[in-house]
C-alpha positions in Angstrom: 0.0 0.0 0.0 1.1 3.5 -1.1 1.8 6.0 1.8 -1.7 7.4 3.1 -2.7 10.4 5.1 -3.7 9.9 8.4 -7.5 10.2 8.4 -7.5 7.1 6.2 -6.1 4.8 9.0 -9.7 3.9 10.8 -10.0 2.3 7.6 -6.9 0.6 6.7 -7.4 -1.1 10.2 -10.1 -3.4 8.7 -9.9 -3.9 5.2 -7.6 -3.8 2.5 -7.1 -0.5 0.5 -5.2 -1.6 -2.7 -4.0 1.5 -4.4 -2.4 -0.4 -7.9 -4.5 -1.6 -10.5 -6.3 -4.9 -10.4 -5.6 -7.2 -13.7 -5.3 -10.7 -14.1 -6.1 -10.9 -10.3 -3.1 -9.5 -9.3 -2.3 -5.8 -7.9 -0.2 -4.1 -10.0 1.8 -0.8 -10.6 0.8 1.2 -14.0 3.2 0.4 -16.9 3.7 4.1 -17.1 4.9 4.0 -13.3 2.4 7.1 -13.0 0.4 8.1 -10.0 -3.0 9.9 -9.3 -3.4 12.0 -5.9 -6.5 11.5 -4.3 -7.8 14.4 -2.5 -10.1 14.7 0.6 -12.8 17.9 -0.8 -13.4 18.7 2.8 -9.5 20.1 3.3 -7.9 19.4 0.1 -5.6 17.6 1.5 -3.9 14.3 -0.3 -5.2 11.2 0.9 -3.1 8.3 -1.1 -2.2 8.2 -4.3 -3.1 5.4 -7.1 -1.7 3.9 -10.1 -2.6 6.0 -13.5 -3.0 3.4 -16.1 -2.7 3.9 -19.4 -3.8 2.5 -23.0 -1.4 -0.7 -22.6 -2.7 -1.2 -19.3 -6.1 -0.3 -20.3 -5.3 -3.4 -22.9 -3.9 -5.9 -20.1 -7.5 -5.7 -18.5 -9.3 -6.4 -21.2 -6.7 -9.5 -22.9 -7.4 -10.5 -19.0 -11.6 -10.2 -19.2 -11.1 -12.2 -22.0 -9.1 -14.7 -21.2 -11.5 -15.4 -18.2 -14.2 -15.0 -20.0 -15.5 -18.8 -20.9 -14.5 -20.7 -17.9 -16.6 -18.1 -15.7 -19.9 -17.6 -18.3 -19.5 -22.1 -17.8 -19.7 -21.1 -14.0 -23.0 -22.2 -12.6 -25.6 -19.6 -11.3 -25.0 -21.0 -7.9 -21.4 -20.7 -7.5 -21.5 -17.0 -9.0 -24.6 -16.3 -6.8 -22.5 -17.9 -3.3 -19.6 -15.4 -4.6 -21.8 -12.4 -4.7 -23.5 -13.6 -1.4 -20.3 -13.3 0.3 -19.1 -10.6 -0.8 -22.6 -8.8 0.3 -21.5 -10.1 3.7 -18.2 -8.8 3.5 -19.6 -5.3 2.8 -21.8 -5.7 5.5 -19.1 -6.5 8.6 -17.2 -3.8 7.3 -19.9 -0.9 6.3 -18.6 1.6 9.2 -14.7 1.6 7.4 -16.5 1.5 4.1 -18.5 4.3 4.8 -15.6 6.5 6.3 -13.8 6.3 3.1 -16.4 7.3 0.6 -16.7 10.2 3.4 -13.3 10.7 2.9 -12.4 10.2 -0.8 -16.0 12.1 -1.6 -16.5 14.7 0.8 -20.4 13.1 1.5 -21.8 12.6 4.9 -21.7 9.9 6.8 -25.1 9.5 6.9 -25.3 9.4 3.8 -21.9 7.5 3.3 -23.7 4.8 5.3 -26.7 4.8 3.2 -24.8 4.4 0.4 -23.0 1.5 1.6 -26.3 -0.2 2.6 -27.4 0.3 -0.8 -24.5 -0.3 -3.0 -24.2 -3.9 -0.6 -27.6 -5.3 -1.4 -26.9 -5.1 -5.6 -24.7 -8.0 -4.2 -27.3 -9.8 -2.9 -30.2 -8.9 -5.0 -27.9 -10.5 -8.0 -26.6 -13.0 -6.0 -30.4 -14.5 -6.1 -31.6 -12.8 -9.1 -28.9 -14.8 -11.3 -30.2 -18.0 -10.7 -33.6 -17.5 -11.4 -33.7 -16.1 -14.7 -35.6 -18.9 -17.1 -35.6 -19.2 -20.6 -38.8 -20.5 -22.2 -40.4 -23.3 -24.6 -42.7 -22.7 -26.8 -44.6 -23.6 -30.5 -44.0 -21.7 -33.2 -47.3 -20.0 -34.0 -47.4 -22.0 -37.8 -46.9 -25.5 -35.4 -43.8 -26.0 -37.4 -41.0 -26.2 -34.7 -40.6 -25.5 -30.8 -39.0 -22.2 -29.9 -36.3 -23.0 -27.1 -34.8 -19.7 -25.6 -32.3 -19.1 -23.4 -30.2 -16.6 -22.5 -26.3 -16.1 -22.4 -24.0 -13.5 -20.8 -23.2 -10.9 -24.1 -19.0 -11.3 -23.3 -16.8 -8.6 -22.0 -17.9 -5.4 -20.4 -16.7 -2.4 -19.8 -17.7 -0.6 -16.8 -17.9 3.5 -16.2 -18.5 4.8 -12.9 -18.8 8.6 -11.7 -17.3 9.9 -8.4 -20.6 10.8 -6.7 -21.5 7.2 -5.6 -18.0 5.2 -5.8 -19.5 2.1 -4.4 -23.0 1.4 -5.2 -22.7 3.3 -9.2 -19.5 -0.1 -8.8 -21.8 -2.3 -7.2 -25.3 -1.8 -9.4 -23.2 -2.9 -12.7 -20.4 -5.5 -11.3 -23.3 -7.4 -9.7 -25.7 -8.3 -12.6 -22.4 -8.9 -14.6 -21.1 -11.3 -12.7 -24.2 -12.7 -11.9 -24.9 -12.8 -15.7 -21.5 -14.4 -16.4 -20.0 -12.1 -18.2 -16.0 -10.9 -17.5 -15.5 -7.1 -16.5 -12.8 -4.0 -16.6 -13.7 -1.6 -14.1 -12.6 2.0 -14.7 -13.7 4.2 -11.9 -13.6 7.9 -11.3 -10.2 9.7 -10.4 -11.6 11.4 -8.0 -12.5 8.7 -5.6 -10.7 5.6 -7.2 -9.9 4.3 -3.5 -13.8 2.6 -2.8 -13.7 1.0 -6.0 -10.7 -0.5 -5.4 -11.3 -1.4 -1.8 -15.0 -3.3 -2.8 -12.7 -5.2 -5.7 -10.7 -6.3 -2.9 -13.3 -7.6 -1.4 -14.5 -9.7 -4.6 -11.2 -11.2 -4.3 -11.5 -12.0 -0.5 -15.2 -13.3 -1.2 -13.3 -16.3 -3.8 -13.5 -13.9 -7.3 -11.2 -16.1 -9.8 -8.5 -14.6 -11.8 -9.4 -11.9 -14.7 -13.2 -11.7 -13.7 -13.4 -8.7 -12.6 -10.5 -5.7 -13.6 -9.9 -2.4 -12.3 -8.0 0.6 -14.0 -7.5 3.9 -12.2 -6.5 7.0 -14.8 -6.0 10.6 -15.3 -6.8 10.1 -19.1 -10.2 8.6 -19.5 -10.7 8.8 -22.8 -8.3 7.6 -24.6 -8.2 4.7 -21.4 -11.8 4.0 -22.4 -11.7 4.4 -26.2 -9.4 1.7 -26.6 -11.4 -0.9 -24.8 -14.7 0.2 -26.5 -12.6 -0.6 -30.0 -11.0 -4.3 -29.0 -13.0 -6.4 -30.8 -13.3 -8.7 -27.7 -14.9 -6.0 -25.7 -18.8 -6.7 -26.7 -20.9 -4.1 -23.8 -20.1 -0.9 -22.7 -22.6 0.1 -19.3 -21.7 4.0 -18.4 -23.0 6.3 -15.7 -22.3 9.9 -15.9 -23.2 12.9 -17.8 -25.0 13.1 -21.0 -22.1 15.0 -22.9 -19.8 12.0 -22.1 -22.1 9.7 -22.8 -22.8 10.6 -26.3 -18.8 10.1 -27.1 -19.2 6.8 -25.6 -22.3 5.7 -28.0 -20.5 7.2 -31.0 -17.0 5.3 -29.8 -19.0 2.0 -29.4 -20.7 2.3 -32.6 -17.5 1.3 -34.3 -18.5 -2.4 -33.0 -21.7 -2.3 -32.6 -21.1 -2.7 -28.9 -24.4 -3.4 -26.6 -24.8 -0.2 -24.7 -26.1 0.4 -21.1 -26.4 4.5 -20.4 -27.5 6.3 -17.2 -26.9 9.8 -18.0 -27.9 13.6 -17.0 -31.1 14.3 -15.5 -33.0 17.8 -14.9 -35.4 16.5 -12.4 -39.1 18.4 -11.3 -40.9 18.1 -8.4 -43.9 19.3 -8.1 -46.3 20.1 -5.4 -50.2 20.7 -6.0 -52.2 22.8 -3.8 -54.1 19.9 -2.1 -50.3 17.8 -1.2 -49.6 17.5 2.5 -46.8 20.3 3.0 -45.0 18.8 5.8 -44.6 15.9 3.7 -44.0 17.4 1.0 -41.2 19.4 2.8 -39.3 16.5 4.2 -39.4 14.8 0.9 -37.9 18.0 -1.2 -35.2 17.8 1.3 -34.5 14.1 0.6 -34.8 14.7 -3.1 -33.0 17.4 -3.1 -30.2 17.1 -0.1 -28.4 13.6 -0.3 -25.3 14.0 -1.5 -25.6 17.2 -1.3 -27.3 17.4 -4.6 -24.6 15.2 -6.5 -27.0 13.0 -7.6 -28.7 12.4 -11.0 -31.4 11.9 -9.1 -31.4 15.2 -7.3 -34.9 17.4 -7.8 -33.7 20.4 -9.9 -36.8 22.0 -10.3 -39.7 22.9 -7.7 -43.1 23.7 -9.3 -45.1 24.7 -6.2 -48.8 24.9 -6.8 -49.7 29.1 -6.1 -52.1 28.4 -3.2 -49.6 26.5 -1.0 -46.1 28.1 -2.3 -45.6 30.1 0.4 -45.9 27.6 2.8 -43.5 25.0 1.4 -41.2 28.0 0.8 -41.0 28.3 4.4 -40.8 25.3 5.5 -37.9 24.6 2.7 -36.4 27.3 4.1 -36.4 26.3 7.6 -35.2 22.7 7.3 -32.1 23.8 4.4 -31.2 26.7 6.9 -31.0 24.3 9.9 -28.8 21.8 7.4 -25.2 21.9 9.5 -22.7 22.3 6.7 -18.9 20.5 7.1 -16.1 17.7 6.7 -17.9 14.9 5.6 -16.1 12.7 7.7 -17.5 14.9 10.9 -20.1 12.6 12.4 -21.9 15.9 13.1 -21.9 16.8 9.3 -25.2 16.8 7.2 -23.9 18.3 3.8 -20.6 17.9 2.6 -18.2 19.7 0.3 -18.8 19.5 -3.4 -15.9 17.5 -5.2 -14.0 19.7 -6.4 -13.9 24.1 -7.1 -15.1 23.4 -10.6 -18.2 22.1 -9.3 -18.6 24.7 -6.7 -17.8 27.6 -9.4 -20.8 25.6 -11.8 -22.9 25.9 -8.7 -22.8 29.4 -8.6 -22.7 30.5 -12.0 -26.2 29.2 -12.5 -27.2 30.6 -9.2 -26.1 34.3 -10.4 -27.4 33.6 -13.2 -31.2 33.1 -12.1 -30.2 36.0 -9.6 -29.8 38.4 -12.7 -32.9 37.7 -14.8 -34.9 38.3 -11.2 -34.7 35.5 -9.1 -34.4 35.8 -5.1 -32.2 34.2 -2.6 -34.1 33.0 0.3 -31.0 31.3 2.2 -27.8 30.7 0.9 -26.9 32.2 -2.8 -22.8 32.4 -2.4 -20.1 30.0 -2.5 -18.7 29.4 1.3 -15.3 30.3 1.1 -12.5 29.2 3.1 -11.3 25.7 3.1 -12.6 22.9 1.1 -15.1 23.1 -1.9 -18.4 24.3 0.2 -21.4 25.7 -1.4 -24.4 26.5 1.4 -27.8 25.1 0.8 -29.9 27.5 -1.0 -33.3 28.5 -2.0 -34.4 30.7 -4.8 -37.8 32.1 -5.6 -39.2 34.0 -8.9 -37.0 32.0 -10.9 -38.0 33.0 -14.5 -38.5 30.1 -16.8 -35.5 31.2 -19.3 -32.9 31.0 -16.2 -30.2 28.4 -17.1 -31.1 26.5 -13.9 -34.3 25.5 -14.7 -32.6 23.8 -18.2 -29.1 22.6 -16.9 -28.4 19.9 -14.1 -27.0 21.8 -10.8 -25.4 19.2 -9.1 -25.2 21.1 -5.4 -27.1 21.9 -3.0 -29.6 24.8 -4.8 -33.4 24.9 -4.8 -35.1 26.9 -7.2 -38.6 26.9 -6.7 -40.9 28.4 -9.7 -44.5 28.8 -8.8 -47.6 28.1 -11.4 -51.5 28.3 -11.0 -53.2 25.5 -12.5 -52.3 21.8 -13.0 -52.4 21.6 -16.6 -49.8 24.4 -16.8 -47.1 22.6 -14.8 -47.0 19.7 -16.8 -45.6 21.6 -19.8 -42.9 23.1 -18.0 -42.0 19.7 -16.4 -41.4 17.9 -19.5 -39.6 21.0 -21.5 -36.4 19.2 -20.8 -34.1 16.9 -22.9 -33.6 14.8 -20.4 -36.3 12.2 -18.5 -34.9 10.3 -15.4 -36.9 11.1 -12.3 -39.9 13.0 -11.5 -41.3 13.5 -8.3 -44.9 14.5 -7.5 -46.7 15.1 -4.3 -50.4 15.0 -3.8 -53.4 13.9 -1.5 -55.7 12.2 -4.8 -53.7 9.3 -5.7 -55.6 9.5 -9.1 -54.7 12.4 -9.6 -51.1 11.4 -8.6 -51.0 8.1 -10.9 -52.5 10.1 -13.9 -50.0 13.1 -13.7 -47.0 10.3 -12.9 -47.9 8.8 -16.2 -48.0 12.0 -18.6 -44.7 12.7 -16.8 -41.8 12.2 -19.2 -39.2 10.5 -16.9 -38.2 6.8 -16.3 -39.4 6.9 -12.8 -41.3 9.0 -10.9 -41.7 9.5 -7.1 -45.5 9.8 -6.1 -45.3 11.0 -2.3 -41.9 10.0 -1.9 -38.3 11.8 -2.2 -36.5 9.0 -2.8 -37.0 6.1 -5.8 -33.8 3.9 -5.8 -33.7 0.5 -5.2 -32.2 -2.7 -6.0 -35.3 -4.0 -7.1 -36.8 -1.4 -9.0 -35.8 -0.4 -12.8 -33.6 2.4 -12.9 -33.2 4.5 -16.0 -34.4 7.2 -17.8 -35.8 8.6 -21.1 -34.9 11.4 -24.1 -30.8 12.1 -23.3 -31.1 10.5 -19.6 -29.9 7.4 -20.9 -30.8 4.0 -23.0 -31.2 0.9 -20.7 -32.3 0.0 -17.3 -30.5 -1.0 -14.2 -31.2 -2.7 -11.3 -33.9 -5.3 -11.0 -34.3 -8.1 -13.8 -33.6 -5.8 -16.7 -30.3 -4.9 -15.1 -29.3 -8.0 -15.7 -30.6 -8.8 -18.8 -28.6 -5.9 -20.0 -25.2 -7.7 -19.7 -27.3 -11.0 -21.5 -28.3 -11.9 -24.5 -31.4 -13.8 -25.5 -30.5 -17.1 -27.6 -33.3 -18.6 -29.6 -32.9 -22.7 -30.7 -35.9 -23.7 -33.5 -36.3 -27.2 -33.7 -39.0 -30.0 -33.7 -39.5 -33.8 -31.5 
């Protein structure tokens, strides 16, 4: 293990921190010889330091994937699920360190670090007994000619794309269903908090995970990393979370080979409150939707459509609960919002919050980047945002509400879908007609009726327009990394 600032030793006390790459099942130093500094965004201080692969290593990975690639998709179901099991149970016994480190590496609560754990453990177990009860079928051909004998077979090689926001469960919701699918994997992770990916692939190796199943490279240079994985002709699935910019390189990159592609991109996400919704509620969900992670979420609500008759009461009590939110370290156990990652993020923030400020818009709370040490932008609310204010259109990714207030139902629902992108709605109302019929003119993937918070294991995650093409979680998360195989033949 590389040299590691002091903070991180609660962690390296109970599990294993590799900081090389992972290829072939064995840790190794870059080719290059190249390092990446991690940084904690609470201090900016330099946590450890991680190998910095490059395009021959980026190769290694995937002549490794491939080389594993038919002795594991012979594996049976059962042997892949009793692997993920264990490694759920692994992540379990050790969810306080975990948690610590994506507190660390990411700058999130722990609260929410913990929640995160919780979450990104159970795509272990969900696949673990998911994978081995997904059934082909038998049927007659309509004409009574032949019998139509499907199954279903792991598509080959995948690479995998995770963001910084959620280092363990964005690794966890796609290394799950493709082990459990039986397909080999390179992991590349974000820069910014490479240290939880590599610490949850250490654990797949602890759980039993044979050699070249499952690769991890760290890098400073993603795309040229990623772009010459997506053209090895061995490499058959690309599954990518992050923004929709990046994502449409991706898509044009895999076109090349026709590579299956799995995208959870962007998001722009409304929440609206009509005038007969339970305020309180409404209030407590806004800050769930709007507050973990401090708004680093796709998932984040970006826009608040408040019904006129109750605005000013929701304003208040958004108000009251973002103004009590105690802003610091995310490793502080006291700590309820974090840093952003970085000062790019924190000067994005607040360009589109001076920018609604200057076409009109008012700052309730908050409205200024923090200053001092670390990347801190306070929570904030905004009122009479006009509708041609870039935050309304682009993704904020921090901790800003701005709240736009409209009369009548069937205005809102314009202005809710006038976005390119469609992941996740959320609605609150007493009439659960009312709720269901809105949820289902509402041009998003999901949609939360009553409730702040949608993801689960269980449930399809993905969205529509530019918010991505694909689903994960659930059974269609792993069909993604399968491929239907159709026998015709008669007895």
């Amino acid at each position: 293990m590389t040299t590691v600032d002091a903070p991180l030793a609660p962690v390296l006390d109970a599990i294993d921190v590799p900081t090389e790459l992972f290829v072939a099942g064995e840790w190794r130093p870059a080719a290059s010889g190249r390092r990446i500094e991690v940084n904690d965004p609470s201090t900016g201080s330099v946590l450890a330091s991680v190998a910095d692969a490059d395009v021959d290593d980026a190769r290694a990975a995937v002549a490794a994937a491939a080389g594993a690639a038919a002795d594991w998709a012979a594996t049976s179901p059962r042997a892949r699920a009793d692997l993920l099991m264990r490694a759920f149970g692994l992540m379990q016994s050790r969810s306080e360190e975990l948690a610590l480190l994506i507190s660390l590496e990411n700058g999130k609560s722990l609260a929410d670090a913990r929640g995160e754990v919780a979450y990104a453990a159970e795509f272990f177990r969900w696949y673990a007994e998911e994978g081995v009860r997904l059934h082909g079928h038998l049927g007659w051909s309509p004409s009574g000619a032949n019998r139509l004998v499907v199954g279903y077979q792991p598509v080959g090689v995948s690479v995998l794309v995770t963001p910084w926001n959620f280092p363990a469960a964005m690794a966890t919701r796609k290394i799950g269903p493709a082990l459990a699918a039986g397909c080999t994997a390179v992991l590349k992770p974000a820069a910014e908090t490479p240290l939880t990916a590599l610490a949850v692939a250490a654990i797949l190796e602890e759980a039993g995970l044979p050699d070249g199943v499952l690769n991890v490279v760290t890098t400073s240079t993603p795309g040229p990393v990623v772009e010459s994985m997506l053209t090895d002709s061995r490499v058959r699935m690309v599954s990518f979370t992050g923004s929709t910019e990046v994502g449409r390189v991706l898509l044009r990159t895999a076109a090349e080979n026709v590579l299956k592609c799995g995208m959870e991109l962007g998001g722009n996400a409304p929440f609206v409150v009509l005038q007969d919704a339970d305020i309180p509620a409404a209030v407590e969900g806004a800050m769930v939707a709007k507050m973990r992670n401090g708004g680093q979420a796709c998932t984040a609500a970006n826009r608040f459509f408040v019904a006129d008759a109750v605005h000013d009461a929701f304003v208040e009590g958004l108000v009251a609960r973002m103004g009590d939110v105690r802003m610091g370290p995310g490793s502080d156990e006291a700590t309820q919002c974090g840093p952003l990652i970085n000062d790019a993020a924190v000067r994005k923030v607040d360009e589109l919050v001076r920018d609604a400020l200057d076409r009109g818009a008012r700052a309730l709370l908050g409205g200024a980047p923090a200053g001092g040490q670390g990347h801190f932008y306070p929570p904030t609310v905004l009122v009479d945002v006009p509708h041609d204010a870039r935050i309304l259109h682009e993704e904020v990714f921090g901790p800003v509400a701005p709240v736009v207030r409209f009369e009548r139902e069937q205005d809102v629902l314009p202005l809710v879908n006038d976005t390119v992108f469609g992941l996740v709605s959320y609605l609150y109302t007493a009439d659960l007609a009312r709720g269901l019929r809105m949820a289902e003119q509402m041009e998003s993937g999901m949609v939360g009726l009553n409730r702040g918070l949608v993801s689960d294991p269980a449930a399809p995650f993905g969205g529509t327009k530019q918010s991505g093409l694909g689903r994960e979680g659930s059974t269609e998360g792993l069909l993604e990394f399968m491929e239907a195989h159709y026998i015709a033949t008669s007895w």
